[in-house]
C-alpha positions in Angstrom: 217.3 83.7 152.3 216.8 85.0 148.7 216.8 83.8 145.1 216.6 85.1 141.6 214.1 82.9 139.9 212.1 83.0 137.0 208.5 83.4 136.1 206.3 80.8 138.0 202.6 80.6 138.0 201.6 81.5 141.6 200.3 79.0 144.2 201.9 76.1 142.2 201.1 73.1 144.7 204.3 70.8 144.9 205.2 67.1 146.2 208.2 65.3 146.5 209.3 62.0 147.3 212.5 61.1 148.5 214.2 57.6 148.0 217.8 55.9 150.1 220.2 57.6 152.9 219.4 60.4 155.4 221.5 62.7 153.6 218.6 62.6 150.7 215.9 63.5 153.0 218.1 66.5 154.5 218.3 68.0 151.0 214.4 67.5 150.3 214.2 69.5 153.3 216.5 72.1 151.8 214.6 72.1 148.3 210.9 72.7 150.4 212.7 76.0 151.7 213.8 77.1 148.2 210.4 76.2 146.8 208.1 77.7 149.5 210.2 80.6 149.4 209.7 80.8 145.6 205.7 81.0 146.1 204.6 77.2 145.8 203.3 75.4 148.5 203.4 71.8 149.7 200.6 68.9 149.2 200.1 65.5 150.6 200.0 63.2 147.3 201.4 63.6 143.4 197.4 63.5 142.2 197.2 66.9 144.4 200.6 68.3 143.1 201.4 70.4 139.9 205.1 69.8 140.3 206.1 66.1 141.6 209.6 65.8 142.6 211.8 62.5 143.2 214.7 63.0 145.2 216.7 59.7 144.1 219.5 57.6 145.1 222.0 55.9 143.1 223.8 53.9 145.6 222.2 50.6 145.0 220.5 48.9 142.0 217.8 48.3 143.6 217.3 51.8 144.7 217.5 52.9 141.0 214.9 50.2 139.8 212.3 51.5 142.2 213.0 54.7 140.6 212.2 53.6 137.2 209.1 51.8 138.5 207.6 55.1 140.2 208.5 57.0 137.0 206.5 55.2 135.0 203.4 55.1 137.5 204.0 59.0 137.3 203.3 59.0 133.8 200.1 57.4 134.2 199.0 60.6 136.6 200.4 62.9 134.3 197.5 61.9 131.4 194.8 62.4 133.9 196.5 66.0 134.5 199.2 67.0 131.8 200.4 70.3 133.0 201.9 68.2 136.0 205.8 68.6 135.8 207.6 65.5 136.8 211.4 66.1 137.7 214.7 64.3 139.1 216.3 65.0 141.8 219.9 64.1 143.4 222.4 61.3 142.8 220.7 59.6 140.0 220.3 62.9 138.4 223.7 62.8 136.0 223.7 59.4 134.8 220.1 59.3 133.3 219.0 62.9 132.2 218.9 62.2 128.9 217.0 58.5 129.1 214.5 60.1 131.3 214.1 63.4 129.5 214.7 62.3 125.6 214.3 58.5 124.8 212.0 57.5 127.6 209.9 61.1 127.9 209.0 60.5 131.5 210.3 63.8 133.1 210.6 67.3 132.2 212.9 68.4 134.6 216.4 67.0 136.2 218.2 68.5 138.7 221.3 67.1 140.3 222.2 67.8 144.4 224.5 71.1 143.8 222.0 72.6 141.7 218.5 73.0 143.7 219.0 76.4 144.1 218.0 77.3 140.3 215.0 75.1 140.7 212.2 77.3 140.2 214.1 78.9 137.5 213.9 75.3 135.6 210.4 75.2 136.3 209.6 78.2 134.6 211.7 77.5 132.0 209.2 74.1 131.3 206.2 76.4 131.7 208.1 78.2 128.6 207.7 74.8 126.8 211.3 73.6 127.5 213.0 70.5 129.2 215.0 71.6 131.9 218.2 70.4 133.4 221.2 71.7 135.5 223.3 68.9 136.8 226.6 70.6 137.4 228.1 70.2 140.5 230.1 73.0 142.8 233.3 73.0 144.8 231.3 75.4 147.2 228.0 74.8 147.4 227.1 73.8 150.8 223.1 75.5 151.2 224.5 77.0 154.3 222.4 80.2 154.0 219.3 78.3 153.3 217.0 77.1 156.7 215.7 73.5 156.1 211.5 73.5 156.1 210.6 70.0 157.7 207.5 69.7 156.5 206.9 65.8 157.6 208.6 63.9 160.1 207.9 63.8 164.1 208.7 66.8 165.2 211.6 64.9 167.9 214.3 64.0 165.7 216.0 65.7 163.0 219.2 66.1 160.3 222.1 68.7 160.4 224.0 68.4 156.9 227.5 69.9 157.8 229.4 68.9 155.1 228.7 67.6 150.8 230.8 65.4 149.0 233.3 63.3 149.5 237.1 62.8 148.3 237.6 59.3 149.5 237.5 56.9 146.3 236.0 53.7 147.4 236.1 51.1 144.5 232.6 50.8 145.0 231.0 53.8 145.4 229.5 56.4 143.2 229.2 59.1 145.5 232.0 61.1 144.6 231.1 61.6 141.0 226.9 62.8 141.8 227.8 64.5 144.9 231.3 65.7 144.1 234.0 66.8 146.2 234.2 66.9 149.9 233.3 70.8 151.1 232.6 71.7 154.7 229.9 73.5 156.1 230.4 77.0 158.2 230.5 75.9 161.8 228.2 78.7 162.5 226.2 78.3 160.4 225.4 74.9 161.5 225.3 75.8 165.2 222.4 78.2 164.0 219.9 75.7 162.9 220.7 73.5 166.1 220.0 76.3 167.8 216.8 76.7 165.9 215.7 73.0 166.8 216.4 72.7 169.6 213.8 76.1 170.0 211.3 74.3 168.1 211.3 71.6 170.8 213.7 69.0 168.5 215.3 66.3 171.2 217.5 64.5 168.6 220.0 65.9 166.1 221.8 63.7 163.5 224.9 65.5 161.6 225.3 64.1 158.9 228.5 63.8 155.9 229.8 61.4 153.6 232.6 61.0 155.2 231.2 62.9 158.6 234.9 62.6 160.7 236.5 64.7 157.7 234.5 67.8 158.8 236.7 70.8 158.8 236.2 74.7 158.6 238.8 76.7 159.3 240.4 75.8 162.6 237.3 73.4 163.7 237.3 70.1 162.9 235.1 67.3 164.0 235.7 66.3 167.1 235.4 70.6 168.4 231.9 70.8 166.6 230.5 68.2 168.1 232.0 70.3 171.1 229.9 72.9 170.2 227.4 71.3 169.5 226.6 69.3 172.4 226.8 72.5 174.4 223.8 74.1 172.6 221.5 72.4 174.8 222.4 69.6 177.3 219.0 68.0 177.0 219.4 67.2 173.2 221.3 64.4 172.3 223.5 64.3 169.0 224.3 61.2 167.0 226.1 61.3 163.4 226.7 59.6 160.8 228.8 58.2 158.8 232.4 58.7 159.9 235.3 56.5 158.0 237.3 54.0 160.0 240.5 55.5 158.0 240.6 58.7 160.1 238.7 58.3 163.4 239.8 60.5 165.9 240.7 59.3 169.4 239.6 63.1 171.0 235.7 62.4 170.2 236.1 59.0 171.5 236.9 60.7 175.2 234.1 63.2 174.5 231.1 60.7 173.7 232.4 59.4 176.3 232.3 62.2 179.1 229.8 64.5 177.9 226.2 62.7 178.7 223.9 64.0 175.2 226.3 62.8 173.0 225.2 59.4 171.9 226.5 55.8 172.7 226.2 54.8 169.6 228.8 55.0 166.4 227.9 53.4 162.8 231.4 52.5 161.4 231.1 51.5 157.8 233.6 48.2 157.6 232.4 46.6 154.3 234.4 43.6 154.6 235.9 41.3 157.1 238.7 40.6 155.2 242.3 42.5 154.3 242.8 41.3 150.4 238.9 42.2 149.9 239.4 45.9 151.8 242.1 45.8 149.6 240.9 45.8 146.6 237.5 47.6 147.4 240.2 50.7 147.9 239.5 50.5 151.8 242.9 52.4 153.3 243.0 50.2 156.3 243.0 46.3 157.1 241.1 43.8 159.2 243.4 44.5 162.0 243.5 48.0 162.1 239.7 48.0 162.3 239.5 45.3 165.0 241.7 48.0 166.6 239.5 50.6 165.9 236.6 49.0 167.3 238.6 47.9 170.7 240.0 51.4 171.1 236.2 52.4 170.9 234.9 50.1 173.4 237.5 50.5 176.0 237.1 54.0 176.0 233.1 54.4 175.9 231.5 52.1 178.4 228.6 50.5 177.0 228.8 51.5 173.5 226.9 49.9 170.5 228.2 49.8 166.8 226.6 49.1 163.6 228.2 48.3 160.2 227.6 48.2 156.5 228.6 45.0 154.4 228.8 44.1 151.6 228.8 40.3 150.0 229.9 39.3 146.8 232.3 42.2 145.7 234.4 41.6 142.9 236.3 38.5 142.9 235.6 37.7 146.6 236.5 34.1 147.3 234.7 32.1 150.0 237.9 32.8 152.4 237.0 36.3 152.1 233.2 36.1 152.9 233.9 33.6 155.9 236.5 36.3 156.9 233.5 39.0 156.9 231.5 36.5 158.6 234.2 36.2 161.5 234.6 39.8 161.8 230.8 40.2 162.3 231.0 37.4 165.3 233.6 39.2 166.9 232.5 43.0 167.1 229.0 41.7 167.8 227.1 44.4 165.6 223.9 45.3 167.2 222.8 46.9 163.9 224.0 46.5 160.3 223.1 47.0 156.4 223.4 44.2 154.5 224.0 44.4 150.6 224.7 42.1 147.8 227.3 44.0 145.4 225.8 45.6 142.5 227.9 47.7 139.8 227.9 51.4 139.4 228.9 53.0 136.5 231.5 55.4 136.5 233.1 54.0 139.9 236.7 52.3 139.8 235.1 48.8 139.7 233.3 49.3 137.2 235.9 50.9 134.8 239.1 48.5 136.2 237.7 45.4 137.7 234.8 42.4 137.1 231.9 41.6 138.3 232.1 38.0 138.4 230.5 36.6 141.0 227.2 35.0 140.4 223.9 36.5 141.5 223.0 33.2 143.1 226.3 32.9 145.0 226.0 37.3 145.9 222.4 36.3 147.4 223.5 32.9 149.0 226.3 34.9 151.1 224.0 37.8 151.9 221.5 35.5 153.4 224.0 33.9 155.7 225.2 37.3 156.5 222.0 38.1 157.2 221.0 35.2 159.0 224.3 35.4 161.6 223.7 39.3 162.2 219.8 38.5 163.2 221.3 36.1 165.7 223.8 38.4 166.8 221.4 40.8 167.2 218.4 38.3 169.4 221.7 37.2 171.9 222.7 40.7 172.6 219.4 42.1 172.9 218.6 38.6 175.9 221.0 40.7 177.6 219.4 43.7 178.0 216.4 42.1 179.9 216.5 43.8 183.2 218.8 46.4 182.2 217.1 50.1 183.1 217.3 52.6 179.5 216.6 56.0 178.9 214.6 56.2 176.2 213.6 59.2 173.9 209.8 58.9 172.9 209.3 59.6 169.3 205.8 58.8 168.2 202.9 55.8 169.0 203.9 52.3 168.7 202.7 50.8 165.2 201.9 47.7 167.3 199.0 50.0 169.4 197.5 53.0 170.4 198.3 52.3 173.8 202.1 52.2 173.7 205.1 54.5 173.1 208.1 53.6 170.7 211.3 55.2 171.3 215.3 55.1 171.0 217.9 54.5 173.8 221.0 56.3 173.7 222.5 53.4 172.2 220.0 53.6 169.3 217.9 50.3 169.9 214.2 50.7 169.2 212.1 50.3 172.3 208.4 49.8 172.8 206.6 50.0 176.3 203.0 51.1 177.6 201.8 55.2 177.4 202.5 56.6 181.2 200.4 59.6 182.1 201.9 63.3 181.1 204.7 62.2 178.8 204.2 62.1 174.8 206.9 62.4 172.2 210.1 64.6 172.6 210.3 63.5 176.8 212.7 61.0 178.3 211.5 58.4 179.9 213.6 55.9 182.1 212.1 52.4 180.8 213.0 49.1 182.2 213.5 46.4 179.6 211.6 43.1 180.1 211.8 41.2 176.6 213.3 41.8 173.3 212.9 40.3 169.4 216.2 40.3 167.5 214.9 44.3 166.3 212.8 45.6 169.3 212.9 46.0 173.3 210.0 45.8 175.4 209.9 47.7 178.6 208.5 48.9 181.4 208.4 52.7 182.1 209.1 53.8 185.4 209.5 58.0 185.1 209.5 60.9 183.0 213.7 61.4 183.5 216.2 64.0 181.7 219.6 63.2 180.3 221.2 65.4 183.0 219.0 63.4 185.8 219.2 60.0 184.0 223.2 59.9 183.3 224.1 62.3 186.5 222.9 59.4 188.6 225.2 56.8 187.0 228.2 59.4 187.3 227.2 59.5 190.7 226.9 55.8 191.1 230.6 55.3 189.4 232.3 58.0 191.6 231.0 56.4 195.1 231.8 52.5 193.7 235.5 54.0 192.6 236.0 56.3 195.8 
């Protein structure tokens, strides 16, 4: 890995924080390589740090406001230590360089998510007594030669960026304008760092993309890197996210559901219930097709689980429209999904073409009774699992005590059950379930298990009931 940078001051300490998706928290782990590798060195806290970082997102109002807010807490640290350089990174990077850096005065630095490679070049550039800013954005960039540094986390589950961008135009959505265009990933490249974690004792690898299912390099698409990927290790499991409902393709479907470390679980983004809506949100596919979708998905993967985003109170929606998202959410039976009320993003189509003219009051009405059927969606379908016998990958102590365990199934449901003697995070533990909350199992472990042992079984099981 190498870079051409400027002239930093040795042993600068840095911190950053890093706001919204997963994709975010992947790049902060690709901007700790290029800094470390640059001479400075991490630090728990912004008091501690000479150069404080927030990695941002854009995707939500609210997101954006808690930006602001920690901005202006920032600049309160600064006067207690005013060599400190503040910077912006990622999506929110564009829109406000010039409110943060020349009306408001809060940062000295902004740095948008094709552009972290010339960070300590900025940074030396503000020890020379200038702003600095690079924003531009690349038709190439993909940090393929750069290892991510986790330097936080648990040490049992981790990201794989395989792809930036995105070229789908949702009406909605600003991502294409701070992230750019959709550019792949060399599949090497990315079978090297799952390679590398799965070395460093990682048991759960997320890939992740905009619009994950329109990975292609060369001749590999999708569907043949997870392939790949899968075959790294059979004793880590893969999960990804997100994939678009436009372009699924029937192949993976058949691999989740034959090879046994490829996860159970598939987030698949619907945003609305309803055709008209879809429509106009610049959604390339209708209620129908979806509800296809999803029954295509459950016939061929036994026991799979879905989540969803939504969002209520898009422009123009009538109440038809939010019952129809309502009755789409009854009948997938979500046991996971992100719940939004609409708020406008400059630059995107709706906010250039369209109105946003529903009322707050009515966007947070609908959002609450979204929310409010999903939580009961959820509590039903988790009754069900009582009894039912999990493998469960243990990521860290239980919040709730010292003396339990909190993992993930393969189906991505959070599960909580008492320590067992000679396991600890990163082993598989088969754990029987014996209550559940509307978010949370409860369970009862009965072994330390593998994925080969654990799902080998139940192929065994199904051959002998089908003989």
């Amino acid at each position: 890995m190498e870079f051409t940078i400027g002239n930093i001051e040795n042993n600068k300490r840095f911190y950053i924080e890093t706001y919204g998706c997963q994709m975010n928290f992947a790049d902060t782990e690709v901007v700790n390589a290029i800094l470390l590798e640059a001479g400075l060195r991490p630090v728990n806290s912004a008091e501690e740090a000479d150069v404080v970082l927030l990695n941002t997102c854009a995707i939500r109002e609210n997101a954006e406001t808690k930006i602001w807010n920690r901005l202006k807490e920032l600049r309160g640290v600064k006067k207690q230590n005013r060599s400190m350089t503040v910077g912006v990174l990622g999506c929110m990077a564009e829109r406000i360089k010039e409110k943060v850096i020349e009306r408001e005065h809060l940062v000295d630095l902004v740095v948008g998510p094709d552009a972290y490679r010339d960070i300590p070049n900025l940074i030396a550039e503000i020890e020379d007594g200038r702003k600095a800013v690079n924003v531009l954005l690349s038709l190439e960039e993909t940090y393929a030669d750069i290892t991510p540094v986790r330097t936080s986390g648990n040490g049992v589950t981790a990201f794989v960026s395989i792809m930036r961008g995105c070229d789908n135009m949702c009406a909605f959505c600003v991502v294409p304008f701070t992230r750019g265009r959709e550019r792949s990933r060399p599949v090497e490249s990315i079978l090297h760092e799952i390679q590398q974690l799965s070395d460093e004792g990682y048991k759960e690898i997320t890939l992740l993309g905009q619009n994950v299912n329109s990975y292609k390099f060369e001749e590999t698409d999708f569907t043949r890197l997870m392939d790949l990927a899968s075959q790294v290790n059979p004793e880590v499991r893969f999960r990804f996210t997100s994939p678009h409902p436009k372009d699924f393709p029937e192949p993976l479907l058949h691999l989740i559901a034959e090879r046994p470390n490829l996860c159970n679980f598939i987030h698949i983004p619907a945003q609305s219930g309803s055709t008209s809506m879809l429509e106009r949100m610049k959604r390339p596919y209708t209620r129908e097709e979806y509800l296809d979708l999803v029954a295509k998905m459950k016939s061929i993967i036994p026991g799979l689980t879905l989540s969803t985003d939504m969002i209520a109170g898009f422009c123009g929606e009538t109440l038809q429209e939010h019952e129809d998202t309502l009755s789409l959410m009854r009948e997938v039976k979500y046991e996971l999904a992100y719940m939004f009320a609409y708020s406008e993003r400059e630059r995107t189509y709706a906010h250039r073409k369209m109105k946003d003219d529903v009322p707050d009051e009515v966007k947070k009405a609908r959002l609450t009774e979204i929310i409010n059927q999903q939580m009961a969606i959820q509590a039903d379908i988790n009754l069900e699992e009582v009894g039912q016998k999990h493998l469960v990958l243990i990521e860290q102590e239980s919040r709730r005590s010292s003396d339990q365990w909190s993992g993930r199934t393969d189906t991505n449901k959070m599960v909580v059950f008492d320590k067992l003697d000679g396991v600890g995070p990163g082993d598989y533990v088969e754990v029987e379930i014996t209550s559940t909350t509307s978010a949370t199992l409860m369970g009862q472990p009965i072994a330390k298990s593998s994925i080969q042992a654990f799902f080998g079984r139940d192929e065994q099981a199904h051959a002998l009931a089908t003989s």
